[in-house]
C-alpha positions in Angstrom: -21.0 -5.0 -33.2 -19.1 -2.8 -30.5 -15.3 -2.8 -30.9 -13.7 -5.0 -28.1 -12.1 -3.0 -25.0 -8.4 -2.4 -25.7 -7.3 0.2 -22.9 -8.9 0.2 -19.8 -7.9 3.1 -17.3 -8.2 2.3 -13.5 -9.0 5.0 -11.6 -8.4 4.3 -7.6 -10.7 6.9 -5.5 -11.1 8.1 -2.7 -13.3 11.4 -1.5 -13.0 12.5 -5.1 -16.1 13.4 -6.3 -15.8 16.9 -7.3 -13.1 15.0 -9.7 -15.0 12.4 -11.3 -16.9 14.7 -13.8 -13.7 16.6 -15.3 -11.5 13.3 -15.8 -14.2 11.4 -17.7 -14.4 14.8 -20.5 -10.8 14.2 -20.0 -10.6 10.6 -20.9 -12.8 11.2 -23.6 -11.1 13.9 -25.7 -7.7 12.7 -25.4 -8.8 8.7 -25.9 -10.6 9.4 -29.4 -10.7 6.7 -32.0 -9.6 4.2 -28.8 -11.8 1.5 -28.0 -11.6 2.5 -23.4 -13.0 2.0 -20.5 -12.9 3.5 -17.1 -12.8 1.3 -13.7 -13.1 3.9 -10.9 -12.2 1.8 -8.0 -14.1 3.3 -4.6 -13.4 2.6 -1.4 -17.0 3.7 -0.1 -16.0 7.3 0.0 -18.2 9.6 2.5 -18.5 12.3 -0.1 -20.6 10.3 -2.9 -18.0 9.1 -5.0 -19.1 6.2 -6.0 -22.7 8.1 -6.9 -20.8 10.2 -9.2 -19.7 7.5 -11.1 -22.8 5.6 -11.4 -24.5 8.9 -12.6 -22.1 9.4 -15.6 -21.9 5.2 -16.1 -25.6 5.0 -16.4 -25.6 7.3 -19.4 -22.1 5.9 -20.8 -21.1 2.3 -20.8 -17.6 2.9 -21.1 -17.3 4.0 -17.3 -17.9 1.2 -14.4 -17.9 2.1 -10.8 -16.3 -0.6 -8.3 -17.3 0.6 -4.8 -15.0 -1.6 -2.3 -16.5 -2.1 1.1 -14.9 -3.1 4.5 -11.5 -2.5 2.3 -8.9 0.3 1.8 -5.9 1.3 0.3 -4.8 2.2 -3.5 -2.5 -0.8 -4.4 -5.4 -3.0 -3.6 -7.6 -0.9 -5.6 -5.6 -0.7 -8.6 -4.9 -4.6 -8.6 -9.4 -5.4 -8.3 -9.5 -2.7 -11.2 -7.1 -4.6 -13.4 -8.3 -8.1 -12.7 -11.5 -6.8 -13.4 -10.2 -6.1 -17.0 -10.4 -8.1 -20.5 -8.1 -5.6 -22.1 -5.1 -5.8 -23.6 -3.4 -2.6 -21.4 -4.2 -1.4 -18.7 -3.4 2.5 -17.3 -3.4 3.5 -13.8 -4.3 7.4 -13.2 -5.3 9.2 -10.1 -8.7 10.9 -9.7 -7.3 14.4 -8.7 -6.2 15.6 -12.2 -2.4 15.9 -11.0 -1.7 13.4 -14.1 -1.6 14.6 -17.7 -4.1 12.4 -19.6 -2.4 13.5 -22.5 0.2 11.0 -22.3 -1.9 8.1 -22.8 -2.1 8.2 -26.6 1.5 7.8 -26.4 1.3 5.3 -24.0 -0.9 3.1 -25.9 1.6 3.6 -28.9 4.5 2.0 -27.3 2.9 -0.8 -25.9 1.0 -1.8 -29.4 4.2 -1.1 -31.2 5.9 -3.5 -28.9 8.5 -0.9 -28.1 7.3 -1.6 -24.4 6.2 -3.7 -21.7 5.3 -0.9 -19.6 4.6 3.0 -20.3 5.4 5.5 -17.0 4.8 8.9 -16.8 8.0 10.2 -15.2 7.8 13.4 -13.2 11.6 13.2 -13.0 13.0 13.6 -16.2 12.1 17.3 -16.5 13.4 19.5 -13.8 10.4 21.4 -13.5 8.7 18.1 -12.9 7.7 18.4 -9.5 7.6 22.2 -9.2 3.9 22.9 -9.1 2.0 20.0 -7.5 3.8 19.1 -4.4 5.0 21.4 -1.1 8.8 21.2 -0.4 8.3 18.3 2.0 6.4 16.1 0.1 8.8 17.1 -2.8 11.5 15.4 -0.4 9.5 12.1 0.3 8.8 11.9 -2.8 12.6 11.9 -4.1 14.0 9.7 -1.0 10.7 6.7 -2.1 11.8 7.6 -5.6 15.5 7.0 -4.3 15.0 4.1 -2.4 13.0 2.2 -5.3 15.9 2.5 -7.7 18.3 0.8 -5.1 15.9 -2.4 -4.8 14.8 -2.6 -8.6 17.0 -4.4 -11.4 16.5 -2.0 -14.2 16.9 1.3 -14.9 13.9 3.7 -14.6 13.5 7.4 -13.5 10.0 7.3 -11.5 9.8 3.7 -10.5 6.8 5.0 -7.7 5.1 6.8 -10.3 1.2 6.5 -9.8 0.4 7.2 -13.9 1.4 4.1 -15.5 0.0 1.6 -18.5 1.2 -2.0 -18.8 0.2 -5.1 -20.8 -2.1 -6.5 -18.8 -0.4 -10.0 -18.7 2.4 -8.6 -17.1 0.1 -7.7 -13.8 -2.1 -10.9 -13.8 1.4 -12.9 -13.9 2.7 -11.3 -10.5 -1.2 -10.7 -9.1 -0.7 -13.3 -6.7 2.7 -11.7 -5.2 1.7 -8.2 -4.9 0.8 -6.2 -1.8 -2.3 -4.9 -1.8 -1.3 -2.2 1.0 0.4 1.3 0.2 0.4 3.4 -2.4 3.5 2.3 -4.4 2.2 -0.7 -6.5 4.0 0.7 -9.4 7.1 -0.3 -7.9 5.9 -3.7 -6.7 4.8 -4.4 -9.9 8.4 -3.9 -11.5 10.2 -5.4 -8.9 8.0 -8.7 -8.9 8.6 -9.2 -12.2 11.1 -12.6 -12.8 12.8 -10.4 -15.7 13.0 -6.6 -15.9 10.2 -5.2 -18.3 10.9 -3.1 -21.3 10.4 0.8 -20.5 9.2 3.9 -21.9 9.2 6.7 -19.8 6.9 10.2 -20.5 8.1 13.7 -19.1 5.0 15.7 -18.0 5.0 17.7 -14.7 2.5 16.8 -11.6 0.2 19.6 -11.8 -1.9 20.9 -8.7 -4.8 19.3 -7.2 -7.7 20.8 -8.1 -10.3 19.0 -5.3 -10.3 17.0 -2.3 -7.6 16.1 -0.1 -4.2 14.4 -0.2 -4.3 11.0 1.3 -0.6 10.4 2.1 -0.1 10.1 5.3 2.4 9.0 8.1 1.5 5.2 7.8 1.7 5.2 3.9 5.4 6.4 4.3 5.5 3.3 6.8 3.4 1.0 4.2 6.5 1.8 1.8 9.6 0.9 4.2 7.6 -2.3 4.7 7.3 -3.0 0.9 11.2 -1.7 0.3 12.3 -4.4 3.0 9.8 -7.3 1.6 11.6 -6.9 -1.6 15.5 -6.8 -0.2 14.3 -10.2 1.5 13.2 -11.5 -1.8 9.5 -11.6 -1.0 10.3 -14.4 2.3 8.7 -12.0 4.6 5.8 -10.5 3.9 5.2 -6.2 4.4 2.2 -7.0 7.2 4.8 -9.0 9.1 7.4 -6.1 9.1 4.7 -3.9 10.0 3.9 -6.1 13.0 7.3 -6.2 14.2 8.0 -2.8 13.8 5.1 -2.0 16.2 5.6 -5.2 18.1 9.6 -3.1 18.5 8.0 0.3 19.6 6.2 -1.7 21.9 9.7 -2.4 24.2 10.4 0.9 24.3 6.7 2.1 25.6 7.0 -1.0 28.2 10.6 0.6 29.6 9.3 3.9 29.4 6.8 2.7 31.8 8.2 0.6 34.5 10.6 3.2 34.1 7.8 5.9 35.2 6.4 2.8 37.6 9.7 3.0 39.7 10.1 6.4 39.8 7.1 7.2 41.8 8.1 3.7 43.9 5.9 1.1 42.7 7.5 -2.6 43.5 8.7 -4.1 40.2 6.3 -6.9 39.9 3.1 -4.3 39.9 5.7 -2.2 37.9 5.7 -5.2 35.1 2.4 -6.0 34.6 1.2 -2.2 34.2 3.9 -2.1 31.2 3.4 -5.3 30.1 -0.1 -4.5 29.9 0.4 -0.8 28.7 2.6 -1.8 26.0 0.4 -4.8 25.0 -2.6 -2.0 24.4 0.1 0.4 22.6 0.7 -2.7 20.2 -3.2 -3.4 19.7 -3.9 0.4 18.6 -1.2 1.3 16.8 -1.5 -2.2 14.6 -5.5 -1.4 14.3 -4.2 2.2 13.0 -1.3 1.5 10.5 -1.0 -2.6 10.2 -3.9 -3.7 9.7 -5.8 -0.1 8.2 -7.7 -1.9 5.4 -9.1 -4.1 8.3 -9.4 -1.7 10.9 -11.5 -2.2 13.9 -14.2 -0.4 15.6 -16.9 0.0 17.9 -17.8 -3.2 19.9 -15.1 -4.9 17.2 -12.9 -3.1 18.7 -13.0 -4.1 22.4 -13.5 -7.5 21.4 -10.5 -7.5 19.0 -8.5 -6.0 22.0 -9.5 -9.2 24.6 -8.3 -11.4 22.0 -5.1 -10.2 20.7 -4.3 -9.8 24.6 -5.1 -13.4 24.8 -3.0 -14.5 22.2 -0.1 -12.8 22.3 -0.2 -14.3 26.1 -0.1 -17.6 24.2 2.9 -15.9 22.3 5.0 -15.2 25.4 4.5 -18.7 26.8 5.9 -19.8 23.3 8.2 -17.2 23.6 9.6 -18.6 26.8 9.3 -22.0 25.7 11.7 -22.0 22.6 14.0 -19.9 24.3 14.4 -22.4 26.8 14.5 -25.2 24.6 17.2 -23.4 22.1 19.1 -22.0 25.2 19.7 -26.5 26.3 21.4 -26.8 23.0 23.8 -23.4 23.0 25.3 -21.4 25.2 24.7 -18.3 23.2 21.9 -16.7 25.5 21.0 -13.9 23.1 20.5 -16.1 20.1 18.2 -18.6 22.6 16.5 -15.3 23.3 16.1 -14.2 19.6 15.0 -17.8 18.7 12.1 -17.4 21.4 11.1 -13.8 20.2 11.2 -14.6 16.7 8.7 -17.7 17.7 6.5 -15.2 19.7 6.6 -13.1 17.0 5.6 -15.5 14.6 2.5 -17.0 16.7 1.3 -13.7 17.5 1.1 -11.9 14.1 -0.2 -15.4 12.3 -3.1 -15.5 15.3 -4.0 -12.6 15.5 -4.5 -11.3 11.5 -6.5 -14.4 11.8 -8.5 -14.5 15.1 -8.3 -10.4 15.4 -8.3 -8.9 11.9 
């Protein structure tokens, strides 16, 4: 009878199929004598990730491909990998062989032992940690996230955005329900969801270069994070996608000035003036929400121009209800800038609730 699964090692993917070959000889030299599998979480990569996988996993049981459709993003990934699991302890690494898969022997040892909740491979403990696999920008983002993280979290940890991890796998399925499946930081949302700090062990190794494919951090993942940091300073009341919303909902004030702005400059009467910015910035909210709020859902095509007509249509029902509550609050104060607040924090609210439903 086959040993039961003990470890199994999620592997989020993405375009990484020149990887998948080299991190399964990988996985199986340095998890000898360890009864493992491999989850490769795709998000229906273009390249034939997901092929890879199911070639090797056809000829070895241990590996099992997960190809997500009509779905994106790593945190998400890694939290369908681990639900997916019967194991004990469960490891997050990346595809792109920047990890050292050497750690997880050691890994596995402190969590059997009981010397720890949760294993991280730290690339800040040596100074030479971050020398080889990032460029000096990304060497910055990576210590302000890394920075930021420690500010919000309750214990003490050197790489709390780390992407090579292993945890008990009780510890995730007790916080499942509170974590964000958006960004690239779930590391980090896993700790800080956690109703008492879990015991660490932290592994030097240094982030070594990618060897194939691309980098997929990006502008909106940086934004994805801010979101996440903010979710967690309000103790989980408002959720990331909401921030997100706002954010955007924000930039679109300063597109809707810039334009009547422009409108009066070359003479337009003010009312024509409005609607053009109202309308301008209402479109300037649409995309940039398609493009970096709602990304996993993003729309397309005829989806798109049908997704446009309605959010229009609803965030007009939002500034009725905007106007409305304002109103209402402004009969009971005389504070006219909290009455105002009141009525864009209640347009606010309808818009993002009906539009991730009726829109995205």
């Amino acid at each position: 009878m086959d040993k039961a699964c003990e470890l199994t090692v999620v592997i989020p993917t993405f375009n990484e199929r020149e990887n998948v070959a080299p991190l399964i000889d990988r996985l199986r030299a340095t998890l000898q004598g360890v009864a493992w599998q491999a989850v490769f979480v795709d998000d229906n990569s273009p390249d034939g990730t997901a092929e890879a996988v199911k070639a090797i996993a056809a000829v070895d049981a241990r590996v099992i491909c997960l190809r997500r459709v009509g779905r994106r993003g790593l945190a998400g990934a890694v939290l369908e990998g681990a639900m997916a699991s019967a194991a004990p302890y469960v490891a997050v690494i990346d595809a792109d062989l920047q990890h050292d898969e050497t750690l997880l022997p050691g890994m596995l040892a402190s969590l059997r032992t009981g010397k720890a909740d949760l294993a991280i491979g730290s690339r800040f403990i040596v100074p030479s940690g971050l020398d080889r696999g990032l460029s000096p920008i990304r060497k910055l983002g990576s210590r302000l996230a890394n920075g930021l993280a420690r500010v919000v979290l309750k214990t003490d940890v050197s790489d709390p955005v780390s992407g090579f991890f292993m945890i008990r796998r009780d510890l995730i399925d007790r916080v499942a329900p509170q974590l964000s499946s958006h960004g690239f930081k779930v590391l980090f949302d896993i700790i800080a969801s956690q109703s008492h700090p879990p015991r660490i062990s932290e592994f030097a190794y240094e982030f070594a270069e990618r060897q194939a494919g691309a980098s997929k951090m990006d502008g909106r993942v940086i934004i994805e994070y801010l979101g996440l940091i903010l979710t967690k300073l309000t103790g989980n009341l408002v959720p990331p996608r909401f921030l997100l919303f706002g954010l955007v909902g924000a930039s679109g004030v300063v597109v809707q000035l810039a334009v009547v702005s422009a409108c009066h400059a070359i003479g337009l009467v003010f009312m024509l003036s409005q609607v053009i910015a109202a309308l301008t910035a209402m479109t300037s909210n649409f995309l940039i929400n398609n493009i970096i709020t709602y990304r996993d859902r993003r729309l397309s095509g005829v989806r798109l121009l049908t997704g446009y007509l309605r959010f229009c249509l609803l965030c007009s029902v939002g500034l009725i209800a905007n106007v409305a509550v304002a109103n209402l609050a402004h009969e009971h104060t005389s504070i006219w800038w909290l009455a105002s607040a009141a009525g864009a924090v209640a347009g606010a609210a309808w818009n993002y609730v009906s539009t991730s439903v009726a829109v995205w």
